[in-house]
C-alpha positions as CSV (number, residue, x, y, z in Angstrom):
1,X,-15.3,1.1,-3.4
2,X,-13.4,0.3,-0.1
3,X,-15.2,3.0,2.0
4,X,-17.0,6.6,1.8
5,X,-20.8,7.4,2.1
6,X,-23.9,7.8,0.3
7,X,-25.6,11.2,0.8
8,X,-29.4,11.1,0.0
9,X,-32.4,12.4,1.7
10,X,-30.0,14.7,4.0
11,X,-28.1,11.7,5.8
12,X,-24.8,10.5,5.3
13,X,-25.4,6.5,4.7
14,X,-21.5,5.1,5.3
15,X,-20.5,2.1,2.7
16,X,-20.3,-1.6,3.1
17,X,-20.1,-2.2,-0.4
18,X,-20.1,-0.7,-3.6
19,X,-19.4,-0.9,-6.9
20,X,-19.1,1.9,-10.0
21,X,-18.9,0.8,-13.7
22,X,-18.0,3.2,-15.9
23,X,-18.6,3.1,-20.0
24,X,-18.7,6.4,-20.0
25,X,-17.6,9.0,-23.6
26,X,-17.4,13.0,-24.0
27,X,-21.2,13.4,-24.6
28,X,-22.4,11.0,-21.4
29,X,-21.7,10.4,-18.2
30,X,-24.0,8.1,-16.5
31,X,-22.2,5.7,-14.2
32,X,-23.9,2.2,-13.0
33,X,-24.2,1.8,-9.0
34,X,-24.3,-0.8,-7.0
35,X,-24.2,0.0,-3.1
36,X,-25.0,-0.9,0.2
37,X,-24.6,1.5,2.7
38,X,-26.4,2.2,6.7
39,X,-27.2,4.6,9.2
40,X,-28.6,4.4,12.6
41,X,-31.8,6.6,13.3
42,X,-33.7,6.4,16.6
43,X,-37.7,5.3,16.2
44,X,-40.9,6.3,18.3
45,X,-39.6,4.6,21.1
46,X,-36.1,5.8,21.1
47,X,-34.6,2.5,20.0
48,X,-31.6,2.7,17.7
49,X,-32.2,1.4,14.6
50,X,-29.9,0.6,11.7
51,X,-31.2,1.8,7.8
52,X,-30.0,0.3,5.0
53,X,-29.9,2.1,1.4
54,X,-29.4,-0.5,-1.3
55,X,-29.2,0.0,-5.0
56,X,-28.2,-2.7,-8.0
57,X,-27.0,-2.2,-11.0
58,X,-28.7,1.2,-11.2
59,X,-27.5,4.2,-13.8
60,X,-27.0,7.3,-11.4
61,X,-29.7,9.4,-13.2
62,X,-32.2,6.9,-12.0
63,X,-30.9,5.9,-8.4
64,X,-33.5,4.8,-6.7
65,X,-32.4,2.9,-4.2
66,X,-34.5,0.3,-1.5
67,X,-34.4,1.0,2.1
68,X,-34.5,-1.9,4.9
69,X,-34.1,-1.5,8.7
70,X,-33.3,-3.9,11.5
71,X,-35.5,-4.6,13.4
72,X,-38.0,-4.6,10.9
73,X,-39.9,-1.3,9.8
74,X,-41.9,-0.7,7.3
75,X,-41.6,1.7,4.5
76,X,-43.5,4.4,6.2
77,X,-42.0,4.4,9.6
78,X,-38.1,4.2,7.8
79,X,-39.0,7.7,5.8
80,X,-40.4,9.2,8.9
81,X,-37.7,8.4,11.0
82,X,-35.4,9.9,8.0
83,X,-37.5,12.9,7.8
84,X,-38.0,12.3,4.4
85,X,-41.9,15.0,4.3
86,X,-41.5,15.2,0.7
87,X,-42.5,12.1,-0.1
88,X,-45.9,13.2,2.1
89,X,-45.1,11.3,5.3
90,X,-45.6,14.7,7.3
91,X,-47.1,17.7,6.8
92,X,-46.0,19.6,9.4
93,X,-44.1,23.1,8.4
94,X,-42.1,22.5,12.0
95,X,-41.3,19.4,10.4
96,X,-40.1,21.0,7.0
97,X,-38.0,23.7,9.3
98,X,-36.0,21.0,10.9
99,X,-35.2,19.5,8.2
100,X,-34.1,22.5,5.7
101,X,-32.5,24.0,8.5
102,X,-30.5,20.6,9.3
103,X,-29.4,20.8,5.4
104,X,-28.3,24.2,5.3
105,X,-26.2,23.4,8.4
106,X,-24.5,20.1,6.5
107,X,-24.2,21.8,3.5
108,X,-22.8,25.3,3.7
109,X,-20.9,24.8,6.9
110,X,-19.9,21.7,7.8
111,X,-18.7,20.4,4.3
112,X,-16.3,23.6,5.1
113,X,-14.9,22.3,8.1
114,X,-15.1,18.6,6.6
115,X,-12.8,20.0,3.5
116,X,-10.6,22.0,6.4
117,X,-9.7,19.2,8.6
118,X,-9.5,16.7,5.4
119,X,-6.7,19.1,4.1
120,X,-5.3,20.0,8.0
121,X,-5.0,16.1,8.9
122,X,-4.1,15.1,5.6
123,X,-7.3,12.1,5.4
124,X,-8.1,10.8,1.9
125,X,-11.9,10.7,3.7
126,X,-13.4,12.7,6.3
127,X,-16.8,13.4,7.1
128,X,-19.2,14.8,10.3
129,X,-22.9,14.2,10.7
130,X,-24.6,15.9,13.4
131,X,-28.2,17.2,14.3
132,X,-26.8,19.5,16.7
133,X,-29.2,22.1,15.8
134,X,-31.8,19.6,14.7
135,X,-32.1,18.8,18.1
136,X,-31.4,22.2,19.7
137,X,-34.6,23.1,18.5
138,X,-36.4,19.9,18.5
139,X,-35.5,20.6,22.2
140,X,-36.6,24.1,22.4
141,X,-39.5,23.8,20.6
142,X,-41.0,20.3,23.0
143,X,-44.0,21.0,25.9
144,X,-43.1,18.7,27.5
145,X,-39.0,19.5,28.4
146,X,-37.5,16.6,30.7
147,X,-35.6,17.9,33.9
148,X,-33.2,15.4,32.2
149,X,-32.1,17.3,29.5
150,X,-28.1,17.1,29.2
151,X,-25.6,18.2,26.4
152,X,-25.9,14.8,25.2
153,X,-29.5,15.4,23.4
154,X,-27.9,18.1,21.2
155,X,-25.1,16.0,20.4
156,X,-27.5,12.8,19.6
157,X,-27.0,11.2,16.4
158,X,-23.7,12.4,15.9
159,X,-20.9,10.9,13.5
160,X,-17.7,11.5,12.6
161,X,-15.9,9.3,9.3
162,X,-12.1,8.7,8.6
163,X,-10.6,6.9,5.9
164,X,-6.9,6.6,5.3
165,X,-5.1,4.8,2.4
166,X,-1.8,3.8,2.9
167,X,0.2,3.1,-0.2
168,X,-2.0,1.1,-2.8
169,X,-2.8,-2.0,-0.5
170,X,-4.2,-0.8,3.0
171,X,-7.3,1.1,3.6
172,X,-7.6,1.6,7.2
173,X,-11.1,3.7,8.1
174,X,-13.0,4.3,11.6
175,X,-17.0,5.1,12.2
176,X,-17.8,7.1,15.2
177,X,-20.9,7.5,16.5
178,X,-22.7,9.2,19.2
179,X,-25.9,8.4,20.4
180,X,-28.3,9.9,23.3
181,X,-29.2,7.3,25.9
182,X,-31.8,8.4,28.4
183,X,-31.5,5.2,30.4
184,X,-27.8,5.7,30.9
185,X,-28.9,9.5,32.8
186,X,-31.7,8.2,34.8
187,X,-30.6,4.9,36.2
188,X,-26.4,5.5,36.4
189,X,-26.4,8.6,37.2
190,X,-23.7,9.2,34.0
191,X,-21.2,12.0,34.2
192,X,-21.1,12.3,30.2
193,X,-24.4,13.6,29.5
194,X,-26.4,10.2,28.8
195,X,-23.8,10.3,25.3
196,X,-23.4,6.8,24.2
197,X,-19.8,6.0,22.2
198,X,-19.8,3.3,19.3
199,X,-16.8,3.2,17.4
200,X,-16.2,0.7,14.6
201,X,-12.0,0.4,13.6
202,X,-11.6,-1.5,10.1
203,X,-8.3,-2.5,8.3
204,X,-8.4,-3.7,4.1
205,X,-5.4,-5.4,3.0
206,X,-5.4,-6.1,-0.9
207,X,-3.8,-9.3,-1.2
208,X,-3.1,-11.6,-4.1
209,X,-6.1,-13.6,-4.1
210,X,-8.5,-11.3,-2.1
211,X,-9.2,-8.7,-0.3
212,X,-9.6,-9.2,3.6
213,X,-11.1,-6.9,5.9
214,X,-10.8,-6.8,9.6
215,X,-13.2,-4.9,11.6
216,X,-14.3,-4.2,15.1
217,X,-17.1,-3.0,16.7
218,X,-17.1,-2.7,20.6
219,X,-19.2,-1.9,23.1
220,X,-18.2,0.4,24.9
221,X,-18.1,-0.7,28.7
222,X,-17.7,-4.3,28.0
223,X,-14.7,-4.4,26.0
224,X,-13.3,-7.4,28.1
225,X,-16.3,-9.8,26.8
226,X,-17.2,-8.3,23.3
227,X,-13.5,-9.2,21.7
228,X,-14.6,-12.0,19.5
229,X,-18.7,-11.0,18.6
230,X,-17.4,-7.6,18.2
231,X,-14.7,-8.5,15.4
232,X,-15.4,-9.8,11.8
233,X,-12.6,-10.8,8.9
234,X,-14.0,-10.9,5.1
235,X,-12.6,-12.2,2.2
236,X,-13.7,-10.7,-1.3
237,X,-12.6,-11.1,-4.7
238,X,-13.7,-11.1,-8.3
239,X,-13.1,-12.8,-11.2
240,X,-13.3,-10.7,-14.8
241,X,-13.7,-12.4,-17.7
């Protein structure tokens, strides 16, 4: 799999890599995953963090995949900071309210719009992830409300997908992202609501040999120095036998 997303425990994880073998007859359908996909949470501290959902060689009726973060968390802070309560990290009912309500809104209205645009703009993939009314209510519902509050902590987390084949040998896809950053309000006085942008642009070419990828990541702000750390080429390719 060139691109897409993994959706499990009510986030959108976007692909890195993946893999679907299929042995599959009229009376079974049972697919064997391999994936690696991320999404970027924000911890206790308000520090971005980037989760990543790994699964190999698993049949889909028993995905279970393994979850990693960097920097380092452990198991119980990566489920809190997915929201994942069901698995008994929280017991707060606000906390179940969040996140059913966050669901409802990804599932019966935004896939509309997703399938809308996909069809309007004519994307092979296209997909929005926001906690707009996450936060709106996280917001709403906090003591202790910051004079700070801007647009940009409803619009936290948010993430928009894109993927575009052209022909049978160039995938071209874009990540969007953004993210709150309180710093950016109090310290530079930001016009834009404290909303941080991160893009990330990537081209696949299906050569002979191998399949390269070119991708690139800026930072917004500092485009003139972050040309070279912000840009990766890989080559992949597999041999059948």
């Amino acid at each position: 799999m060139r691109g897409g997303e993994v959706f499990y425990f009510s986030r959108n994880f976007y692909l890195k890599e993946g893999r679907i073998t299929l042995n599959e007859t009229q009376t079974k359908f049972d697919p064997v995953l391999t994936v690696r996909a991320e999404t970027r949470e924000r911890d206790e501290n308000g520090n971005s963090v980037t989760i990543t959902l790994a699964a190999q060689n698993q049949p889909l009726s028993q995905f279970n995949p393994t979850f990693t973060a960097s920097p380092a968390k452990s198991e119980k802070e990566i489920m809190e900071m997915l929201g994942q309560i069901l698995t008994g990290d929280s017991n707060s009912m606000g906390s179940f309210a969040l996140t059913a309500g966050d669901f409802v809104t990804q599932t019966l209205i935004l896939r509309k719009v997703e399938k809308g645009l996909r069809d309007l703009l004519n994307f092979d993939i296209f997909s929005i992830r926001t906690s707009l009314l996450q936060n709106a209510i996280t917001q709403s519902m906090s003591s202790s409300q910051s004079k700070n509050t801007t647009f940009g902590n409803y619009f936290d987390n948010t993430t928009v997908y894109i993927g575009k084949y052209f022909g049978n040998s160039v995938y071209v896809d874009s990540l969007l992202r953004w993210t709150y950053d309180e710093n950016d309000v109090l310290f530079n006085d930001s016009e834009n609501g404290g909303l941080v942008f991160q893009p990330e642009f990537g081209l696949e070419l299906m050569a002979p040999f191998a399949n390269i990828r070119w991708q690139f990541a800026p930072e917004m702000g500092q485009l003139q120095q972050s040309w070279v750390p912000a840009t990766s080429v890989t080559l992949s390719w597999r041999f059948s036998f």
